[in-house]
N, C-alpha and C positions, 0 to 999 in steps of 0.2 A: 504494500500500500504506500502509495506516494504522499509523503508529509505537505503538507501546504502554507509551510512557510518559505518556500523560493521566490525571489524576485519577481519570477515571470505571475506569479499568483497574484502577488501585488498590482501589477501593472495590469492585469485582466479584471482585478477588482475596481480598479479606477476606469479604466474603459467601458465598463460596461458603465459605474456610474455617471461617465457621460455623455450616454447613450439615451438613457435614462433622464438624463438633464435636457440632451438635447428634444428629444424626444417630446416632452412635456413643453417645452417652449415650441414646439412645431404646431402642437393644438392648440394652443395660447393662441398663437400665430392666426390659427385658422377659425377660432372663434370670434376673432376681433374683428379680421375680414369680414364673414361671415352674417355678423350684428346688423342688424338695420337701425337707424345706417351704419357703412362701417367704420369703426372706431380705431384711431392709433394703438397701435401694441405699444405702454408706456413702461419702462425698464429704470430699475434705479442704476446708479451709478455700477454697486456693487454685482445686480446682475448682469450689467452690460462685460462686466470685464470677467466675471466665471462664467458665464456661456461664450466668451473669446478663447478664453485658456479650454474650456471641453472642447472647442469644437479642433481649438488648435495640436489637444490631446488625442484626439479624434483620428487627424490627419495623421500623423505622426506616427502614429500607434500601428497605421492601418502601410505606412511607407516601410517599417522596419519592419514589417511580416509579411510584406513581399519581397524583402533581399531572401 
């Protein structure tokens, strides 16, 4: 049985939560749209920059597992 404290565990646990992150701001997304009429998606500061670091966790994650 494979222990699950290696690295790559860690970094699957973070990936997935921001997948999860992104994910939830995609229906945010599409609810706003969506509203009649439709409404701005309004983001605070602090979300603006942790859905930039997930999405840029995202990319990243997904460029070193196709080497």
């Amino acid at each position: 049985m494979k222990l699950m404290n290696s690295i790559e565990t860690l970094y699957l646990f973070v990936f997935i939560l921001s997948l999860l992150s992104v994910i939830r701001l995609t229906f945010k997304f599409i609810k706003a749209l969506n509203s009649t009429p439709p409404e701005p998606l309004v983001l605070s500061y602090t979300e603006t920059i942790t859905n930039g670091l997930f999405f840029s966790y995202i990319i990243t994650y997904i460029i070193t597992q196709l080497k």
